[in-house]
TORDO-178196 format. One record per residue (C-alpha): x, y, z; residue number from 0; residue in one letter. Coordinates in Angstrom, 2 decimals. Example, Ala and Ser with C-alpha at 12.3 -4.5 7.8 and 13.67 -1.06 7.14 Angstrom:
TORDO-178196
<site><u>12.30</u><v>-4.50</v><w>7.80</w><n>0</n><res>A</res></site>
<site><u>13.67</u><v>-1.06</v><w>7.14</w><n>1</n><res>S</res></site>
***
This chain:
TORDO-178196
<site><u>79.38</u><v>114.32</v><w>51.95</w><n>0</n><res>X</res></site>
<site><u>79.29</u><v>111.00</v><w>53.55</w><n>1</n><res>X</res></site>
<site><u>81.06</u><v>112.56</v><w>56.88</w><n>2</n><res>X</res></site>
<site><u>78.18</u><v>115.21</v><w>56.91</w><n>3</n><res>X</res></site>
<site><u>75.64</u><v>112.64</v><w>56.51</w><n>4</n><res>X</res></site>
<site><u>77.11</u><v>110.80</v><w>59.38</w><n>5</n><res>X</res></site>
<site><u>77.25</u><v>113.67</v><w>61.76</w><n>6</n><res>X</res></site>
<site><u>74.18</u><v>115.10</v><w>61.07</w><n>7</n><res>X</res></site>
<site><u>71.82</u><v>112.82</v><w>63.48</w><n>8</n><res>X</res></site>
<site><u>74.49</u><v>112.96</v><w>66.52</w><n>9</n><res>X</res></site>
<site><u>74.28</u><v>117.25</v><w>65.94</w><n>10</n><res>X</res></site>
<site><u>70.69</u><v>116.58</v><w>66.02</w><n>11</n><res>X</res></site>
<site><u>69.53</u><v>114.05</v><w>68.35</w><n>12</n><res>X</res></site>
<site><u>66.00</u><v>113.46</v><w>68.44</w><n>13</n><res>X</res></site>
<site><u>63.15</u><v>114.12</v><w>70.67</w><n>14</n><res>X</res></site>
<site><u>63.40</u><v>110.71</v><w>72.19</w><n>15</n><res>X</res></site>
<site><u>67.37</u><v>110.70</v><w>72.41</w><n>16</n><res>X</res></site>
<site><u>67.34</u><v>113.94</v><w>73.82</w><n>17</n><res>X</res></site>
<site><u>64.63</u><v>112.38</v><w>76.58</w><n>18</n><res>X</res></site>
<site><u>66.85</u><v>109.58</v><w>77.59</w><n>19</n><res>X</res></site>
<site><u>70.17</u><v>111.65</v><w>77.56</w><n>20</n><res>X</res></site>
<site><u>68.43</u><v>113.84</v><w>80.45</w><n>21</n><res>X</res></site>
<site><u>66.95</u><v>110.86</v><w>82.32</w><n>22</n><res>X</res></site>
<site><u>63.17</u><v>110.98</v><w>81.39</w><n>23</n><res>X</res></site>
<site><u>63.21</u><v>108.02</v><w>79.21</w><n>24</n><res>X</res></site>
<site><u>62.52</u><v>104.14</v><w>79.86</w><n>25</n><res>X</res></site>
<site><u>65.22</u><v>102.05</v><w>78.75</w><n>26</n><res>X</res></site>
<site><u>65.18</u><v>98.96</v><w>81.14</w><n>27</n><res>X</res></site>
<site><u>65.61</u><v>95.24</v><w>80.41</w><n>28</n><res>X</res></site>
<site><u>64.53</u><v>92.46</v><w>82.37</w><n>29</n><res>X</res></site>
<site><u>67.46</u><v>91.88</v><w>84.49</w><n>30</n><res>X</res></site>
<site><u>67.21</u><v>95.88</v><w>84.97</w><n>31</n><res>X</res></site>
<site><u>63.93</u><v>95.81</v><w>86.42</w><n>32</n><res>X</res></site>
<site><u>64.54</u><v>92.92</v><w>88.77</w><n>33</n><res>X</res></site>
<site><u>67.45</u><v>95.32</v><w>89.95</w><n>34</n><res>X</res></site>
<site><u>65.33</u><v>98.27</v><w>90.35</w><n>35</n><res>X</res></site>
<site><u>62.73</u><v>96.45</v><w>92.53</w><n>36</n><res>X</res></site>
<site><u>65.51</u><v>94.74</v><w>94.73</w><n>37</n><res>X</res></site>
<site><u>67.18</u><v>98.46</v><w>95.21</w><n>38</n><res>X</res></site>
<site><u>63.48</u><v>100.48</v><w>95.95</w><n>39</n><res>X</res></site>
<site><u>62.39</u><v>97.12</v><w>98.53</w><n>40</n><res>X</res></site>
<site><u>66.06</u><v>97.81</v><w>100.31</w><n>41</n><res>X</res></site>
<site><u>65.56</u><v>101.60</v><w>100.69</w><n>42</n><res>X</res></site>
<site><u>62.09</u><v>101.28</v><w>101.37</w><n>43</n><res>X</res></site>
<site><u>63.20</u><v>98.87</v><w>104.14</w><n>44</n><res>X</res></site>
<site><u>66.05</u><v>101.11</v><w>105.48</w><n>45</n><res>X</res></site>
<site><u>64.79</u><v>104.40</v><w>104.78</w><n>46</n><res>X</res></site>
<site><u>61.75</u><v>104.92</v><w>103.68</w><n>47</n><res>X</res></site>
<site><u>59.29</u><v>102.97</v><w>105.93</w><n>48</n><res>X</res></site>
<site><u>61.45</u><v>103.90</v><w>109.20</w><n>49</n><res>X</res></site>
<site><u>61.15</u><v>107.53</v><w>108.53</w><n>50</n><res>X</res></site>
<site><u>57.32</u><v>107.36</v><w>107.56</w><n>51</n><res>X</res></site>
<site><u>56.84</u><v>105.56</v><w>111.32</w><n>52</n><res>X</res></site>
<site><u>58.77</u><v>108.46</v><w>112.94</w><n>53</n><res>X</res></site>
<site><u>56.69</u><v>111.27</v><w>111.44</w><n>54</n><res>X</res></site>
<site><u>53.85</u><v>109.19</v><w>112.33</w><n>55</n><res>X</res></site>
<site><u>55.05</u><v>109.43</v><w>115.70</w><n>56</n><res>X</res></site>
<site><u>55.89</u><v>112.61</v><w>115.98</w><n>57</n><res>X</res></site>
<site><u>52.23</u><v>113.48</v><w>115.12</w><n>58</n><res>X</res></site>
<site><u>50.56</u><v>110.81</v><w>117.23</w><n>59</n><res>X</res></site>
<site><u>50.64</u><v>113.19</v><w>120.11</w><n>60</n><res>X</res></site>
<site><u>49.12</u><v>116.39</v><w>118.09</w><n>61</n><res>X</res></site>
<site><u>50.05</u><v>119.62</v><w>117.00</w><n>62</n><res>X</res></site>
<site><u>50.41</u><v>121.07</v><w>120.35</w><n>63</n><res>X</res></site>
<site><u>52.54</u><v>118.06</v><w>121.85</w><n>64</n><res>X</res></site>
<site><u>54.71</u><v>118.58</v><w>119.01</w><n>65</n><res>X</res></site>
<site><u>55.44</u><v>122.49</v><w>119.97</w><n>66</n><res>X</res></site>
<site><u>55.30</u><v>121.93</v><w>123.41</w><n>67</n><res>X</res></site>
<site><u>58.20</u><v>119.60</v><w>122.74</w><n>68</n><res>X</res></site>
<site><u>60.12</u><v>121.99</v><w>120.26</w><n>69</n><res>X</res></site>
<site><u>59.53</u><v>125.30</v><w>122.64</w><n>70</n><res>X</res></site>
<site><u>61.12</u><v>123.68</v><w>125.74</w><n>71</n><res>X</res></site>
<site><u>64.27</u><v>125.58</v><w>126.94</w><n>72</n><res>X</res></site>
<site><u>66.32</u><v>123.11</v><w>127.22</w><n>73</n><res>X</res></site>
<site><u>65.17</u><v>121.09</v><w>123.77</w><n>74</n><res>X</res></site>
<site><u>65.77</u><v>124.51</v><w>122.12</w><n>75</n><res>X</res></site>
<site><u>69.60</u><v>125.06</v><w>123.81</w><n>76</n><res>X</res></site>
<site><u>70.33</u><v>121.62</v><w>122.67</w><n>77</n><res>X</res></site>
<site><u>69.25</u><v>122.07</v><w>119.12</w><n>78</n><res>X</res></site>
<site><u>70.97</u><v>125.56</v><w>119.13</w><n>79</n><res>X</res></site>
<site><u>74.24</u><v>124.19</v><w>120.23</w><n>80</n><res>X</res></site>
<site><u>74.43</u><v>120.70</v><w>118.03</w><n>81</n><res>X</res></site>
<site><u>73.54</u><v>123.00</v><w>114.78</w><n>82</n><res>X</res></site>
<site><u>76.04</u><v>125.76</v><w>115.67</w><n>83</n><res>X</res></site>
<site><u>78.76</u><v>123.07</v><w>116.33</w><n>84</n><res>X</res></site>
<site><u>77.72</u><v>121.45</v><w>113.41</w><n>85</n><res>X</res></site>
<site><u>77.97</u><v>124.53</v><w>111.09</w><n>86</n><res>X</res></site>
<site><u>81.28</u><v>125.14</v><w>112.87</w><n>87</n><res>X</res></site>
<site><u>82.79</u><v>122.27</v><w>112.18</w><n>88</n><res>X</res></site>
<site><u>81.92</u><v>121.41</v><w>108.60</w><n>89</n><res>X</res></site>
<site><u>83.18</u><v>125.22</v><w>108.12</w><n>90</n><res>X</res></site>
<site><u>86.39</u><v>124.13</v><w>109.29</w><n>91</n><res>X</res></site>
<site><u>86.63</u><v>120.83</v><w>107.90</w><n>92</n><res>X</res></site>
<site><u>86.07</u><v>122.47</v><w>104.49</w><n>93</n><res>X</res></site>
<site><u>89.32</u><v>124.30</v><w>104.75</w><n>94</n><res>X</res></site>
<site><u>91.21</u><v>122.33</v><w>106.60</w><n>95</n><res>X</res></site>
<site><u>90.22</u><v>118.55</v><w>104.65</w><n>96</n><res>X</res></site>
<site><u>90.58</u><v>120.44</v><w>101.10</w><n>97</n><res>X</res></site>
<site><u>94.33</u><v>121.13</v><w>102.77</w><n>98</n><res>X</res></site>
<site><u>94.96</u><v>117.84</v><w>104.11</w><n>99</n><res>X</res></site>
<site><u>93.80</u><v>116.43</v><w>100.90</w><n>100</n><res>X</res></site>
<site><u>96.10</u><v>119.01</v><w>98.59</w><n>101</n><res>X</res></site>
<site><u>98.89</u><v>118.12</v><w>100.78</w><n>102</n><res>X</res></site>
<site><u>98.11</u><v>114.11</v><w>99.93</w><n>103</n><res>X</res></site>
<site><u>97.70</u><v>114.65</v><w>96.44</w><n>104</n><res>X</res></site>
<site><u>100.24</u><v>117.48</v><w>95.41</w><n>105</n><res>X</res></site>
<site><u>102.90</u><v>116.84</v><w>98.08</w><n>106</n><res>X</res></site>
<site><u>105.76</u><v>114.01</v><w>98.49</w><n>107</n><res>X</res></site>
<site><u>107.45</u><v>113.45</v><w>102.24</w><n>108</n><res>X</res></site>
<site><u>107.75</u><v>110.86</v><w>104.33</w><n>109</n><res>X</res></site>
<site><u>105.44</u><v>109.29</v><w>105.97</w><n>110</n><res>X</res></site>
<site><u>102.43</u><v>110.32</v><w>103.37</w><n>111</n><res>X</res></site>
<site><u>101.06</u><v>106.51</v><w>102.84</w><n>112</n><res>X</res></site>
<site><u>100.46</u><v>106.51</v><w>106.63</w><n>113</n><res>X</res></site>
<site><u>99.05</u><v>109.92</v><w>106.70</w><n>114</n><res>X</res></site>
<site><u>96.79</u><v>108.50</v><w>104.31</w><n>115</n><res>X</res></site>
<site><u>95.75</u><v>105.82</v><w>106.44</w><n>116</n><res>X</res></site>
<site><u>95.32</u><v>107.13</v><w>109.12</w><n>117</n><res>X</res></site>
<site><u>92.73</u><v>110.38</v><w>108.26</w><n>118</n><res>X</res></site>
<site><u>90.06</u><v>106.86</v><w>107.82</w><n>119</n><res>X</res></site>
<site><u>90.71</u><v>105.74</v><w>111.72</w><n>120</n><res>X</res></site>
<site><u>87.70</u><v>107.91</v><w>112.46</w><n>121</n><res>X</res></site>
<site><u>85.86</u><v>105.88</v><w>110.31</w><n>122</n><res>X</res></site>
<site><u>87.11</u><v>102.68</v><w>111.76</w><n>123</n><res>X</res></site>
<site><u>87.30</u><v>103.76</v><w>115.76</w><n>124</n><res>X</res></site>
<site><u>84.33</u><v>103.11</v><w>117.50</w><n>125</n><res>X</res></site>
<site><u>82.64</u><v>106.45</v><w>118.92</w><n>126</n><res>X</res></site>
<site><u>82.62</u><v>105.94</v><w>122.61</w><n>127</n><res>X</res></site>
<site><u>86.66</u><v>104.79</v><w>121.95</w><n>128</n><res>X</res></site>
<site><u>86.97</u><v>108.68</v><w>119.73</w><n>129</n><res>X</res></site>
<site><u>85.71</u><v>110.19</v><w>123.11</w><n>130</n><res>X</res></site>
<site><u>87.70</u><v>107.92</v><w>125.60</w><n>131</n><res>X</res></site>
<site><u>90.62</u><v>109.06</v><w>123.06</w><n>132</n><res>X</res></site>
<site><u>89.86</u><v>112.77</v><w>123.24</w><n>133</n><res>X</res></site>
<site><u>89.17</u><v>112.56</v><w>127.25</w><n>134</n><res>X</res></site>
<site><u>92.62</u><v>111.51</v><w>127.84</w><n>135</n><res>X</res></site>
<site><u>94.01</u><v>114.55</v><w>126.27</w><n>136</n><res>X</res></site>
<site><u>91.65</u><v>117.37</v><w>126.81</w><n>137</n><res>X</res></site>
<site><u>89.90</u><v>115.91</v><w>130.23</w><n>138</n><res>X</res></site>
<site><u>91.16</u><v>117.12</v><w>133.78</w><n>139</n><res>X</res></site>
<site><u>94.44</u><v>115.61</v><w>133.29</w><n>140</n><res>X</res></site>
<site><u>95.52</u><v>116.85</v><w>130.19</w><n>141</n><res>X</res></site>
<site><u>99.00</u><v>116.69</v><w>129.50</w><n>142</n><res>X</res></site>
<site><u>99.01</u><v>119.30</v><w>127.26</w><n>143</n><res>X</res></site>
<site><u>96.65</u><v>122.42</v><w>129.28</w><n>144</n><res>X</res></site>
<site><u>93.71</u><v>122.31</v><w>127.74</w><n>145</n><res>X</res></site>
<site><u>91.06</u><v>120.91</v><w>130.00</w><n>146</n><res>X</res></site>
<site><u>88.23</u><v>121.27</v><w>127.56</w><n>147</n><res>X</res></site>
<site><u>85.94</u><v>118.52</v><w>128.99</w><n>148</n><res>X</res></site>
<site><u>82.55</u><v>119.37</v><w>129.68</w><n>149</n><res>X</res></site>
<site><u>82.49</u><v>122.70</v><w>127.46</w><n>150</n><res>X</res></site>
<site><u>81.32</u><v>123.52</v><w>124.16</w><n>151</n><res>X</res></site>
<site><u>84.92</u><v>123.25</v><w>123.28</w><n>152</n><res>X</res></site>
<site><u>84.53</u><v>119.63</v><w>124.14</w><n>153</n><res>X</res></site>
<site><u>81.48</u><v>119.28</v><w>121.46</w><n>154</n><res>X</res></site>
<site><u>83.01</u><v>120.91</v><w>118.74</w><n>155</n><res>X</res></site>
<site><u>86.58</u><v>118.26</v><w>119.11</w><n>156</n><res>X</res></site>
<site><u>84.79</u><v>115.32</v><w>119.04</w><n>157</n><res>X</res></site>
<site><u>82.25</u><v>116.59</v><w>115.90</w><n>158</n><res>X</res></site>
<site><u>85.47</u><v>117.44</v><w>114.22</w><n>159</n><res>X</res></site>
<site><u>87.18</u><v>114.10</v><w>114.93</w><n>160</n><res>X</res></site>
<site><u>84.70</u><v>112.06</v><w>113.78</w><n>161</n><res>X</res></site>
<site><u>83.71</u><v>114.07</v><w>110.74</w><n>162</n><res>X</res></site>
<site><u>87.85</u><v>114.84</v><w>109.50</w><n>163</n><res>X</res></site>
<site><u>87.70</u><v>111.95</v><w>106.55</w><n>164</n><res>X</res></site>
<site><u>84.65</u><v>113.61</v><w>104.24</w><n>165</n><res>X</res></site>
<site><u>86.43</u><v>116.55</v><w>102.93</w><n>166</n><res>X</res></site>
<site><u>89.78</u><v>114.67</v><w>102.26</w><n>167</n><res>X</res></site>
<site><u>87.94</u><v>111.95</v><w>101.17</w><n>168</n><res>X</res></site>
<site><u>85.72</u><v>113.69</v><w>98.83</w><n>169</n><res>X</res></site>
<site><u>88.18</u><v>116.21</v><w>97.66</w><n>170</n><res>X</res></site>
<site><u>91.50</u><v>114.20</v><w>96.88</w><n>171</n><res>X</res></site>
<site><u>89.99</u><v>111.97</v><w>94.15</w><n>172</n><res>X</res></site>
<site><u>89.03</u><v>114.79</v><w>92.17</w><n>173</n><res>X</res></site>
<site><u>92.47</u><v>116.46</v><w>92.69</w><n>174</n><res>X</res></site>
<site><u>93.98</u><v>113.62</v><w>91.49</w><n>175</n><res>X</res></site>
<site><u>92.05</u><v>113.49</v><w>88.07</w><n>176</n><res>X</res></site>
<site><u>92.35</u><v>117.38</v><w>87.70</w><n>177</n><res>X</res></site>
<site><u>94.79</u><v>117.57</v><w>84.44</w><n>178</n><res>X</res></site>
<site><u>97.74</u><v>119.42</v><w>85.22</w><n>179</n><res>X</res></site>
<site><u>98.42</u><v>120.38</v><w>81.96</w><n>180</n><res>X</res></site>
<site><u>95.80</u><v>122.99</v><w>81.96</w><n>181</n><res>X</res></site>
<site><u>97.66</u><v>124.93</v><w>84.56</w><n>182</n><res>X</res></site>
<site><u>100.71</u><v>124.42</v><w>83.08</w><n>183</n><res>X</res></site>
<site><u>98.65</u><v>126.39</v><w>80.20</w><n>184</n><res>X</res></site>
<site><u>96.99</u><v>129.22</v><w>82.32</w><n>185</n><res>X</res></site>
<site><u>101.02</u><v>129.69</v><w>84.15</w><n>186</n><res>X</res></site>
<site><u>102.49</u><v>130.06</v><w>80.26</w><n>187</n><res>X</res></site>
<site><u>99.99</u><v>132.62</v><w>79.64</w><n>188</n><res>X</res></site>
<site><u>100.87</u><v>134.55</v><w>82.95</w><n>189</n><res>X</res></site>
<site><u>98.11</u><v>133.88</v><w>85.74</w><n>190</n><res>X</res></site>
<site><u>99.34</u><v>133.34</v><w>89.22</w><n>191</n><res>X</res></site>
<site><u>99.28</u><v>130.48</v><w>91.65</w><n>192</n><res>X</res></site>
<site><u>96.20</u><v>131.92</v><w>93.20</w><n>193</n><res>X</res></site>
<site><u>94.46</u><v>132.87</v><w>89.81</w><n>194</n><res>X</res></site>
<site><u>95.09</u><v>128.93</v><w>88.80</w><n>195</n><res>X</res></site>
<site><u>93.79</u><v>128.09</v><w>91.86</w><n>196</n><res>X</res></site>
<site><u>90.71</u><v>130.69</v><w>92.24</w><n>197</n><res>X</res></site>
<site><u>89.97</u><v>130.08</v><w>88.19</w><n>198</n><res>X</res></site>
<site><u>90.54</u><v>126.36</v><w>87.62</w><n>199</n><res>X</res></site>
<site><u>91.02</u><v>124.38</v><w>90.29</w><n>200</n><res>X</res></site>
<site><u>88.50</u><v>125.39</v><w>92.66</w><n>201</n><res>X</res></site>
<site><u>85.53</u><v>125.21</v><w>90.16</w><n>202</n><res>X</res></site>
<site><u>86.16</u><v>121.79</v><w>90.07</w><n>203</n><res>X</res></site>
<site><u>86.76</u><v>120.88</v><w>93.50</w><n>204</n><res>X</res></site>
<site><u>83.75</u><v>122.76</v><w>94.91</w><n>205</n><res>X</res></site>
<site><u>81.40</u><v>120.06</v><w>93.96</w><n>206</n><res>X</res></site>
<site><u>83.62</u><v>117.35</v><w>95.86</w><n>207</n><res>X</res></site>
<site><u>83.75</u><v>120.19</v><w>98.53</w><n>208</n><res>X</res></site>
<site><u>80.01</u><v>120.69</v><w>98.57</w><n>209</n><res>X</res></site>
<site><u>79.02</u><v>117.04</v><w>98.92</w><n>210</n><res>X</res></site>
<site><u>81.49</u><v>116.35</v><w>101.61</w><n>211</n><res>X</res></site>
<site><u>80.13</u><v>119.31</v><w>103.54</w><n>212</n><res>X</res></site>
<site><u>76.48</u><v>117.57</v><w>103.57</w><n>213</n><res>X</res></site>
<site><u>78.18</u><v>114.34</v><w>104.63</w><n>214</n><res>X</res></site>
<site><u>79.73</u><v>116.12</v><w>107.44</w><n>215</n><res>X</res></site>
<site><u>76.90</u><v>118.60</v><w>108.45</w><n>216</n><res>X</res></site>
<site><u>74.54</u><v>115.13</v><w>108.44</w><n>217</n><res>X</res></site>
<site><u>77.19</u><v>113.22</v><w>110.66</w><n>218</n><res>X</res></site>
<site><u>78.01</u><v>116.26</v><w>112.85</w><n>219</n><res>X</res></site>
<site><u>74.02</u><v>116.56</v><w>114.03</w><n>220</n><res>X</res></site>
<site><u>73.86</u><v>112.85</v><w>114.27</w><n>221</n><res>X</res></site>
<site><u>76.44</u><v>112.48</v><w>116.77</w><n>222</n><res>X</res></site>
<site><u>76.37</u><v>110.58</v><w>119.98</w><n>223</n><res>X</res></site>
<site><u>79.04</u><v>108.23</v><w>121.31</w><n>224</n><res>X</res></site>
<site><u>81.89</u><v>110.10</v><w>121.21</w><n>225</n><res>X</res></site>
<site><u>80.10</u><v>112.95</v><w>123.44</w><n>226</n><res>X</res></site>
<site><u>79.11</u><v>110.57</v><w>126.31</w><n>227</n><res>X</res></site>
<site><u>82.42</u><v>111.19</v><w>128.33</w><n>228</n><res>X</res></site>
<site><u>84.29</u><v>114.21</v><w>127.09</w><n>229</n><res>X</res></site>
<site><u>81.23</u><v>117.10</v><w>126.95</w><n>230</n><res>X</res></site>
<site><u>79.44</u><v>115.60</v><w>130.20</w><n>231</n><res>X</res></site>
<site><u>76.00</u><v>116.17</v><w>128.81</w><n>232</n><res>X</res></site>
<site><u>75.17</u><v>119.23</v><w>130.94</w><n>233</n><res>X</res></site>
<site><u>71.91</u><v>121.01</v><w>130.03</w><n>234</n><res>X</res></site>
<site><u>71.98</u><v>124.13</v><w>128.39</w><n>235</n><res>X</res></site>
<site><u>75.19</u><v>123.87</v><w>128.45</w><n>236</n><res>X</res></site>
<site><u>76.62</u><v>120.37</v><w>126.55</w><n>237</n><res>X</res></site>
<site><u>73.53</u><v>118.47</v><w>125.77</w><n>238</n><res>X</res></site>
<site><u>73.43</u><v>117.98</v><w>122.30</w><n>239</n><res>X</res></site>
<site><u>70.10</u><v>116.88</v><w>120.50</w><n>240</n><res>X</res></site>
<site><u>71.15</u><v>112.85</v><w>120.26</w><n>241</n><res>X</res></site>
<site><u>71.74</u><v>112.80</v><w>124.19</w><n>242</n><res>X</res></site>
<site><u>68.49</u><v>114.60</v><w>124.95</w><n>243</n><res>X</res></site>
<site><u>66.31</u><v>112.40</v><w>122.43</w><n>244</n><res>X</res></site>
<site><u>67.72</u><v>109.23</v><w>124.34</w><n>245</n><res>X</res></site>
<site><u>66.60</u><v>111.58</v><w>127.49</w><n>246</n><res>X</res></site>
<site><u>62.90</u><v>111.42</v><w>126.01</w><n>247</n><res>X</res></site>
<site><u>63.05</u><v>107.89</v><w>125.64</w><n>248</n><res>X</res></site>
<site><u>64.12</u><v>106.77</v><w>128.89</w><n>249</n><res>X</res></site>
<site><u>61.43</u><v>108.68</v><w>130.32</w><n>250</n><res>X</res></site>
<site><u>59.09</u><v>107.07</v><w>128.20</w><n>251</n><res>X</res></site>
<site><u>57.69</u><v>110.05</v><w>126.02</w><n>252</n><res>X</res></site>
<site><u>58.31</u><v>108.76</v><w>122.10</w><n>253</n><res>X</res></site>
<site><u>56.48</u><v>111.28</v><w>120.80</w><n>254</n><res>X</res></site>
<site><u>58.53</u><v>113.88</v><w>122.09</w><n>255</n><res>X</res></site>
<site><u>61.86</u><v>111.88</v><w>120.56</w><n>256</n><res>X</res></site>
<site><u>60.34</u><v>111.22</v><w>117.37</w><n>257</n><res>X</res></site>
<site><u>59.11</u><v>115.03</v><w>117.39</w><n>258</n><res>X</res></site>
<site><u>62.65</u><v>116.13</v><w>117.86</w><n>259</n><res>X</res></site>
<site><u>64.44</u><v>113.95</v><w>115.23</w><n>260</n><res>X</res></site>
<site><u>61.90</u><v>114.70</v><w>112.92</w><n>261</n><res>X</res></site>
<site><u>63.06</u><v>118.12</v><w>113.48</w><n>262</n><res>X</res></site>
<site><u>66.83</u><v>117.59</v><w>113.18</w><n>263</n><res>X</res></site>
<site><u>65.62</u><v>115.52</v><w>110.09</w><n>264</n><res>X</res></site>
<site><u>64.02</u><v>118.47</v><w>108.44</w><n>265</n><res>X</res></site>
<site><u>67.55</u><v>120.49</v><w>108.87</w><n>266</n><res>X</res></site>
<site><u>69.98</u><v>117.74</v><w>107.53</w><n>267</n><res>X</res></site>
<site><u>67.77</u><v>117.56</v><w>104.44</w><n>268</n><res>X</res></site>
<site><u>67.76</u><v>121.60</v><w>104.48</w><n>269</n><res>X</res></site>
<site><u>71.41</u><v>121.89</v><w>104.40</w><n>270</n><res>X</res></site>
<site><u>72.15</u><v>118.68</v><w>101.81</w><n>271</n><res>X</res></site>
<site><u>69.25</u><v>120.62</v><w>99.42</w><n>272</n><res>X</res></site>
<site><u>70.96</u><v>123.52</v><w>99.60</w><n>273</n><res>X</res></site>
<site><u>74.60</u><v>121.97</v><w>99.52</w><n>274</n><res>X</res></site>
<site><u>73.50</u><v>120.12</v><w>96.17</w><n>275</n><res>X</res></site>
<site><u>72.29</u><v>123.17</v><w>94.84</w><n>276</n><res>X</res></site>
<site><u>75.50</u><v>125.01</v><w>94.69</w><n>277</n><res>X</res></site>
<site><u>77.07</u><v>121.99</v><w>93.40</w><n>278</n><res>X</res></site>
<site><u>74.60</u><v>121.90</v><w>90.54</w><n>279</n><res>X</res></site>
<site><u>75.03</u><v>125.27</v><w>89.34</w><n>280</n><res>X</res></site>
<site><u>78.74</u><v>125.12</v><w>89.97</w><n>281</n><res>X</res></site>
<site><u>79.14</u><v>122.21</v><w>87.84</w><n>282</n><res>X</res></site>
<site><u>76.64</u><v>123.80</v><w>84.95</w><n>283</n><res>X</res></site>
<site><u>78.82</u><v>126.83</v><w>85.07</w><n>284</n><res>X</res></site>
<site><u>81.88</u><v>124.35</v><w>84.54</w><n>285</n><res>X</res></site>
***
């Protein structure tokens, strides 16, 4: 009687409880406000206000100075090659960081605590270092064959290199809190490695997976320094987008810059929307 009574307003919640559980409701003290208004004056200062002066930009010079811009050969081979590599890339890094980082978390060898450190000296390296790095081994005197410089090849090594620590880094937390009990459950019952795998592991990794693709993607498109000396910047050939918005801006045509990133803008927040998406519905399915 008296457990009934107790458990009947948590199997029940009202109106207002079920308001807050989902985010709608107000529940803020005073310290919690001041909080609030010191994080929205930050992002407003960051984020919001510098991209609201680039779309302002971008429209200064009119409709038609805005498709003028985007129509231009050589804008469009330079937005068709940083997306492709970019799509390329996080393709790959989705395989091969959700390895690296199974590897880290399921494996013991030696030498693993400095395979861990070192998938973060992207991270730490400065760019134009990643692509003095890269030059030395895939440039014109490559000790190992593979002169790669100034090719798309070029584009797509140093996207990878600097984008390798989102998947790992993303992905191996969550393999470390999977329980492994519940395998050990599904393997006494008679599924197979890759049933495990395909049935519980991967449901929960592919939200780690999907928001370290989005990272990556956003990174990949974003790109500059490490470029500079290994793809040589050749149009319609290397130039990515970053290289030929600083073009625009040496020559002294903003608009045109602003018109572009406003463009690569629009796809970053494309591919994140639809990267969150699946990790929603993944995770309501879960």
């Amino acid at each position: 009687m008296t457990s009934a009574t107790l458990t009947a307003p948590a199997a029940n919640p009202t109106p207002s409880a079920r308001k807050r559980r989902r985010g709608g409701g107000t529940n803020l003290t005073k310290g919690s406000f001041l909080g609030l208004g010191i994080a929205v004056t930050w992002f407003s200062l960051l984020v919001l206000i510098p991209l609201s002066a680039l779309i302002a930009t971008a429209a200064g010079g009119g409709w038609d100075a805005y498709v003028r811009t985007l129509t231009n050969e050589q804008t469009l081979a330079a937005i068709k090659l940083t997306v492709g590599q970019a799509l390329l890339v996080t393709a790959i890094n989705v395989v091969v960081g959700t390895i690296i980082a199974w590897v880290l978390v399921r494996d013991q060898f030696f030498g693993k605590r400095i395979l861990d450190v070192i998938i973060d000296i992207p991270f730490a390296l400065p760019t134009i270092v990643a692509g003095l790095v890269l030059l030395s081994l895939y440039g014109p005197n490559s000790p190992i064959g593979l002169h790669w410089a100034n090719t798309e090849q070029a584009v797509m090594l140093a996207l990878a290199f600097v984008t390798l620590p989102f998947i790992v880094r993303t992905v191996q937390p969550v393999l470390e809190e999977i329980d492994h009990d519940v395998e050990e459950a599904a393997a006494s019952l008679g599924a197979g490695r890759l049933t495990i795998f395909r049935r519980i592991i991967l449901p929960s990794l592919v939200p780690a997976i999907a928001a370290g693709a989005a990272l990556s993607f956003a990174r990949a498109i974003s790109e500059y320094g490490s470029l500079v000396l290994l793809s040589g910047n050749l149009p319609f050939r290397t130039e990515v987008v970053s290289v030929r918005v600083l073009t625009f801006i040496e020559g002294g045509n903003t608009a045109a810059a602003a018109s572009l990133a406003s463009v690569m803008l629009a796809v970053a927040l494309f591919v994140i929307v639809a990267l969150d998406l699946v990790q929603r519905r993944v995770a309501r399915r879960g």
